[in-house]
C-alpha positions as YAML, in Angstrom:
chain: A
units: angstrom
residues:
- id: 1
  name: UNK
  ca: [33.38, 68.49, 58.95]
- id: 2
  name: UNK
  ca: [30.31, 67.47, 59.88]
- id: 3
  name: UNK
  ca: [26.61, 67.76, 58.07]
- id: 4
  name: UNK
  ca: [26.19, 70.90, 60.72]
- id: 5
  name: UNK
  ca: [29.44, 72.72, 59.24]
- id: 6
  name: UNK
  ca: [31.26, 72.05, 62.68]
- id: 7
  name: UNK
  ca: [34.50, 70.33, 62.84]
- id: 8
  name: UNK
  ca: [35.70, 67.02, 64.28]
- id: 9
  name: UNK
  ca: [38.06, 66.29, 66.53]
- id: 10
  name: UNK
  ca: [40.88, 64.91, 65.03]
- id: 11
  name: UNK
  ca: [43.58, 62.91, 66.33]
- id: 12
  name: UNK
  ca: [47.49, 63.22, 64.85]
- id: 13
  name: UNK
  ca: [48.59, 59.11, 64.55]
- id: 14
  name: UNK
  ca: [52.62, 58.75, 64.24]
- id: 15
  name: UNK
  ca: [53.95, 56.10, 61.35]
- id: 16
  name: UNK
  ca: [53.82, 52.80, 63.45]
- id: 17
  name: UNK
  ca: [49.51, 53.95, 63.78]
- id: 18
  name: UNK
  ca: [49.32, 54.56, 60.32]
- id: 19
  name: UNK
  ca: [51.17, 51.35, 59.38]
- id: 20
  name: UNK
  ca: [48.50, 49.18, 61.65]
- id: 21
  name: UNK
  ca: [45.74, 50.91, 60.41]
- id: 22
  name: UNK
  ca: [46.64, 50.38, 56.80]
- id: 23
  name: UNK
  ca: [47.56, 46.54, 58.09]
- id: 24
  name: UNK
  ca: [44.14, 45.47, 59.35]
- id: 25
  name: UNK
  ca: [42.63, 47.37, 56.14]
- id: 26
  name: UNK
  ca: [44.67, 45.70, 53.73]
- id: 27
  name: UNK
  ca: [44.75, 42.05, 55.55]
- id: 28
  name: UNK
  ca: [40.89, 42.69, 56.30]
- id: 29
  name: UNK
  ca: [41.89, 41.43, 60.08]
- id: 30
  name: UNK
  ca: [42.23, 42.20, 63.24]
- id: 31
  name: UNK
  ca: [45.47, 43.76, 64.10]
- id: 32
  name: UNK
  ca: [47.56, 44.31, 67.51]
- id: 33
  name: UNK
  ca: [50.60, 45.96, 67.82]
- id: 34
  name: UNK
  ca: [52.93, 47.18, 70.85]
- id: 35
  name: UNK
  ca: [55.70, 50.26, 70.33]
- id: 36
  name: UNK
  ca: [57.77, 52.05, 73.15]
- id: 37
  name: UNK
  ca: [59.14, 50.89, 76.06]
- id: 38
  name: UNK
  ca: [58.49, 51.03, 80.05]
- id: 39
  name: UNK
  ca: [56.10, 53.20, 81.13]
- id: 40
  name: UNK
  ca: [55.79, 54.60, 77.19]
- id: 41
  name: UNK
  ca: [54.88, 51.36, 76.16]
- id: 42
  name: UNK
  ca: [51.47, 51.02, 73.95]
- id: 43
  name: UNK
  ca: [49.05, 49.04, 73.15]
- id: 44
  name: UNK
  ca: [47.62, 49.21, 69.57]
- id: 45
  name: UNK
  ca: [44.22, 47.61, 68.22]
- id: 46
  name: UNK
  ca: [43.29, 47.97, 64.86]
- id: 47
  name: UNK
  ca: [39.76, 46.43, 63.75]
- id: 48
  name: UNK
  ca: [38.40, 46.94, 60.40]
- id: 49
  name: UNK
  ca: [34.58, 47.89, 59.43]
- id: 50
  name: UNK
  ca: [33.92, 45.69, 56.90]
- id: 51
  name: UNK
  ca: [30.70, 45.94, 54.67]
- id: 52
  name: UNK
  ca: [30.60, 42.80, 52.32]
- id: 53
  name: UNK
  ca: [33.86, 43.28, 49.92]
- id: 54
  name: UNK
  ca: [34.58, 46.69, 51.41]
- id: 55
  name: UNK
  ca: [36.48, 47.83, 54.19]
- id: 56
  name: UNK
  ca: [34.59, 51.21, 55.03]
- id: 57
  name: UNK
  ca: [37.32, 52.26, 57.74]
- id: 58
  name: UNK
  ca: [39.26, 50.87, 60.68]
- id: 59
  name: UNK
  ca: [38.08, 50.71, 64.52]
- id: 60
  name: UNK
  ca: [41.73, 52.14, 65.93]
- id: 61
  name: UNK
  ca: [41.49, 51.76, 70.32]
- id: 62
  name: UNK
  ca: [45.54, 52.50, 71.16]
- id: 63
  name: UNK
  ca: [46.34, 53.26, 75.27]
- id: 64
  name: UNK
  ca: [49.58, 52.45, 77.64]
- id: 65
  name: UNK
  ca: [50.14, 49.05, 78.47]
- id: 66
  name: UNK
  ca: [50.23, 49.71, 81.90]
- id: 67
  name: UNK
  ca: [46.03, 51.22, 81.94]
- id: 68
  name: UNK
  ca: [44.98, 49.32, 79.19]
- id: 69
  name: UNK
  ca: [44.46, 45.57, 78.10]
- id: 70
  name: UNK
  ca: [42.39, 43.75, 75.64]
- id: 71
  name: UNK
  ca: [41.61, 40.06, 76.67]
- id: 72
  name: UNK
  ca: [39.59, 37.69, 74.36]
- id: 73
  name: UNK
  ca: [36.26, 38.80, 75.26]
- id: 74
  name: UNK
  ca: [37.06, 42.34, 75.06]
- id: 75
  name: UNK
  ca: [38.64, 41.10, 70.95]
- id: 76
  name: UNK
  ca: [34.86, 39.30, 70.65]
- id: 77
  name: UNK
  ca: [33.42, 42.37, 71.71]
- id: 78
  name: UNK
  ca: [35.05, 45.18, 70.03]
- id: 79
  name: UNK
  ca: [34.64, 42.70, 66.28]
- id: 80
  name: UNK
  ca: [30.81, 42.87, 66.85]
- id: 81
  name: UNK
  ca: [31.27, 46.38, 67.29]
- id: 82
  name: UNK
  ca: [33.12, 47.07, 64.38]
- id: 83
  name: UNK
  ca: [30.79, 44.70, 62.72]
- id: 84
  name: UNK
  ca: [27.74, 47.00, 63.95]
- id: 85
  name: UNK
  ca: [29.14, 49.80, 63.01]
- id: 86
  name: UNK
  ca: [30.22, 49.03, 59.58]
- id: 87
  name: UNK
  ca: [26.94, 47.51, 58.93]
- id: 88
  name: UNK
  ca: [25.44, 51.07, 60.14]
- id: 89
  name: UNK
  ca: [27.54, 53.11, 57.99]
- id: 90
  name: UNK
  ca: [27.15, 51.07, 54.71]
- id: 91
  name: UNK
  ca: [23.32, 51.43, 55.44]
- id: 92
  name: UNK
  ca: [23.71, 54.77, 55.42]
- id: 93
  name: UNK
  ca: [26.37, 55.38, 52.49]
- id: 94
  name: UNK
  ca: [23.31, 53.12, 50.69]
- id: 95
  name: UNK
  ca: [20.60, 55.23, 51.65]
- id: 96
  name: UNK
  ca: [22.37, 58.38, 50.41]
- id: 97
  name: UNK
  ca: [23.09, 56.82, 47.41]
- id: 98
  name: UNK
  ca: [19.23, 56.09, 47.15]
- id: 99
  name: UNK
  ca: [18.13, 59.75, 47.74]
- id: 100
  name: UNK
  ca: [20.41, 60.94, 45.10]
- id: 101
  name: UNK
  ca: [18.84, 58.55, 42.78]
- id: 102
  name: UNK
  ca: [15.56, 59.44, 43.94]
- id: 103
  name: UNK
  ca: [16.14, 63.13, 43.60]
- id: 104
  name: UNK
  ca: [17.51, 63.00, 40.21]
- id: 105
  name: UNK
  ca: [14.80, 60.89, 39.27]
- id: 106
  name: UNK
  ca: [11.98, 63.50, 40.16]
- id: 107
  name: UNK
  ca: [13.99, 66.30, 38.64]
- id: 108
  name: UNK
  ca: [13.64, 64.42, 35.54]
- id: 109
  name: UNK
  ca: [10.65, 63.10, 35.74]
- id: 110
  name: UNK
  ca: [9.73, 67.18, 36.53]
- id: 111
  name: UNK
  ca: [11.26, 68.22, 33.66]
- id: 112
  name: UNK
  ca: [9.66, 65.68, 31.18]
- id: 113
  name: UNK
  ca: [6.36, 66.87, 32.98]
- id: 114
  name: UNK
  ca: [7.32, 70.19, 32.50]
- id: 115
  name: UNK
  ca: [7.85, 69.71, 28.59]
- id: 116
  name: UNK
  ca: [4.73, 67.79, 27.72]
- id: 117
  name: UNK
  ca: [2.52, 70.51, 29.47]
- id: 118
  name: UNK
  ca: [4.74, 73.44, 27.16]
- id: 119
  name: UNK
  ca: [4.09, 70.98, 24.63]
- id: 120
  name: UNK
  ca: [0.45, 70.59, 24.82]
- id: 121
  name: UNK
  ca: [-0.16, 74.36, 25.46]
- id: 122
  name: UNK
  ca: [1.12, 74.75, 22.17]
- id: 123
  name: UNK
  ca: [-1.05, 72.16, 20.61]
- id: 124
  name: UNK
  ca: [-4.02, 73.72, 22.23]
- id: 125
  name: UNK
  ca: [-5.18, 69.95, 23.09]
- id: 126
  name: UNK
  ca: [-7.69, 70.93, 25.96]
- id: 127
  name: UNK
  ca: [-9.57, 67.87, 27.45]
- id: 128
  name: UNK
  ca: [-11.10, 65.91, 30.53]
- id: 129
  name: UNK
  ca: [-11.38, 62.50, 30.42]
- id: 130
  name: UNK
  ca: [-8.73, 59.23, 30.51]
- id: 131
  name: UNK
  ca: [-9.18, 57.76, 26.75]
- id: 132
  name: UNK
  ca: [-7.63, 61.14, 25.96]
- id: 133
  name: UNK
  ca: [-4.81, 60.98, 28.84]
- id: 134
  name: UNK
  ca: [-4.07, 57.68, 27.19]
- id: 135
  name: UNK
  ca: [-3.92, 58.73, 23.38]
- id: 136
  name: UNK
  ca: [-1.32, 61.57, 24.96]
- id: 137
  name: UNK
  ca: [0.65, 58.72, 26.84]
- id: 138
  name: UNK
  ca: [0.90, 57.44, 23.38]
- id: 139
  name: UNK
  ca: [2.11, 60.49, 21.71]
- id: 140
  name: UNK
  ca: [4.46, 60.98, 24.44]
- id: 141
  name: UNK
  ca: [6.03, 57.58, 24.17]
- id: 142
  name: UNK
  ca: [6.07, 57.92, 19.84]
- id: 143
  name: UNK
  ca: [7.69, 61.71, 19.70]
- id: 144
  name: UNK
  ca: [10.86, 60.57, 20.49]
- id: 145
  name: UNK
  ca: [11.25, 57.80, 18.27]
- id: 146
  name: UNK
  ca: [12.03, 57.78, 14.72]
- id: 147
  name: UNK
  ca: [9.35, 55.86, 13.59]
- id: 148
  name: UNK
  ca: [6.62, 57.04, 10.83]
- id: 149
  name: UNK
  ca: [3.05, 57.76, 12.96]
- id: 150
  name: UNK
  ca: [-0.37, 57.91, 11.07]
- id: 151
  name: UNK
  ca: [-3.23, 60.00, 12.27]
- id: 152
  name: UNK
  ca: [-6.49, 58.29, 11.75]
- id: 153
  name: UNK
  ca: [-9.83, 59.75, 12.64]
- id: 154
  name: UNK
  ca: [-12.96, 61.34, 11.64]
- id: 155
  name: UNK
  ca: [-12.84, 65.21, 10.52]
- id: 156
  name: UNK
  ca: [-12.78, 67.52, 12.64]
- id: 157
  name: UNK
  ca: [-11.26, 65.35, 15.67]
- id: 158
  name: UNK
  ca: [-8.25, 67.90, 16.33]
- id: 159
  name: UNK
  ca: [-5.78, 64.91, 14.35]
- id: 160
  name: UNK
  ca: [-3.57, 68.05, 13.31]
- id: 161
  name: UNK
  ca: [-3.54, 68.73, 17.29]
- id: 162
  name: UNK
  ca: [-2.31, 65.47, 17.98]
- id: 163
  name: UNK
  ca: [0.47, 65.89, 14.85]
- id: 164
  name: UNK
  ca: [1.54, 68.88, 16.19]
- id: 165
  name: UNK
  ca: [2.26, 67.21, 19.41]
- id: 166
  name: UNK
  ca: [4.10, 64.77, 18.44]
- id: 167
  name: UNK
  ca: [6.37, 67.07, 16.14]
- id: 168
  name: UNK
  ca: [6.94, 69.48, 19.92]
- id: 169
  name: UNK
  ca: [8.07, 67.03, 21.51]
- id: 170
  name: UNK
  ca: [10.36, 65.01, 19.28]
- id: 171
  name: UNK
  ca: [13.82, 65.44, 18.48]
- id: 172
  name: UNK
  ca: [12.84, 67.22, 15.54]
- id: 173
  name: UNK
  ca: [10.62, 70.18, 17.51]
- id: 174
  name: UNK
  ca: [13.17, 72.89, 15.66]
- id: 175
  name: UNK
  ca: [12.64, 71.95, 12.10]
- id: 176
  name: UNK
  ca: [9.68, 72.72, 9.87]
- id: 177
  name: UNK
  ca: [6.93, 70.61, 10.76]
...
């Protein structure tokens, strides 16, 4: 199926197809093969898309003898093809793989977001300016970690806020603070 739902024509390959396909995948080559006889004779061309190390699928061109003939240049051809085409796909099977990454990334990146804001709300830290924004990167970065944090400052600077944070959003947010 395609992205669209709709389905692709599909074409039924006999043994002897199957066998060259598998050929030119396995021997990373390009294969030709002939079957029948007469008038039913056929021409087979297998060429595979290779990417690098992998072989992303096989270029398969089969027609009667009699209608159909590959010469050299048509081989040259027809390998620049398959090397074009394979070189689009992987770009593509590599770009999806980069949107995935990207999307789970921003999920989690929402969802750490997400948690420091419940986090804070709960603190009741309130403030405007960026020496704050950086004393909360801090606590951010030191909730999650086992290590031992002091609170310094002068009473009545909120340090019990800033405690409080660090307890929410550390491992240990269910226990007794």
């Amino acid at each position: 199926l395609t992205r669209s739902g709709s389905p692709v024509p599909t074409l039924a390959i006999d043994d002897t197809e199957r066998e060259v396909i598998s050929i030119a995948r396995a021997r990373r080559r390009t294969v030709e093969a002939r079957s029948g006889v007469g008038a039913d004779e056929m021409i087979k061309l297998a060429i595979p898309l290779l990417a690098g190390e992998d072989c992303l699928g096989v270029l398969y061109l089969a027609g009667h003898v009699r209608s159909t003939s590959f010469d050299s240049s048509d081989l040259v051809f027809l390998e620049a093809l398959a090397t074009q085409v394979a070189l689009a796909l992987d770009r593509a099977r590599l770009t999806e793989q980069q949107r995935l990454r990207q999307e789970q990334e921003k999920q989690r990146l929402l969802a750490e977001v997400a948690e420091l804001r419940n986090a804070l709300q709960r603190t009741q830290i309130i403030y405007r300016s960026r020496p704050m924004e950086t004393l909360l990167d801090k606590v951010r970065r030191v909730a999650p970690t086992d290590a031992t944090v002091l609170v310094t400052g002068e009473s009545g600077t909120g340090k019990e806020l800033f405690a409080r944070a660090i307890h929410q959003l550390s491992p240990r947010r269910d226990q007794p603070f």
